[in-house]
C-alpha positions, 0 to 999 in steps of 0.5 A, a space after each residue: 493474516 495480519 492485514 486482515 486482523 486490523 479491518 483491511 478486506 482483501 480484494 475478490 480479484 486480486 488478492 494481492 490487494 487490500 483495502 479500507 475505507 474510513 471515514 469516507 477514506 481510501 487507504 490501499 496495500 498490494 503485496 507482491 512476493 516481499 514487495 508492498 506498495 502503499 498509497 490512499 488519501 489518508 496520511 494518518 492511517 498510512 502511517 499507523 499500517 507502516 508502523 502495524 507492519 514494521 512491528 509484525 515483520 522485518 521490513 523497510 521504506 524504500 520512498 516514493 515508488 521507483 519501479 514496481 515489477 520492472 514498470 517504470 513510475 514517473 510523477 507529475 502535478 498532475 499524478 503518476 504515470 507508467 512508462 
């Protein structure tokens, strides 16, 4: 799998889920049918996984997450909730 080839591990619970940890940093990847959500607290290996997967398959960025399985994402300063 092509997520794999680049060091993510993908979750024994659910397998939709990918993660890597580096350099005490946390980048996550869940894959639903042709949906992705990315998010973690590294910006640098955020962008290095989008450009990885815009090379590997045809996709595009639709932004900050609207909506995710008909679940409603609203943001805040203090985070995001789910309405």
């Amino acid at each position: 799998m092509a997520i794999k080839a680049i060091s993510y591990q993908q979750s024994h619970v659910d397998h939709t889920l990918f993660v890597k940890h580096k350099d005490g940093k946390i980048t996550t990847l869940i894959v639903y049918v042709d949906n992705m959500i990315l998010t973690g607290d590294d910006p640098e290996e955020m962008r290095t996984l989008r450009e990885y997967l815009s090379a590997e398959f045809k996709m595009k960025d639709l932004g900050h997450l609207k909506y995710f399985l008909g679940i409603e994402i609203a943001r805040s300063k203090q985070g995001v909730s789910l309405s």
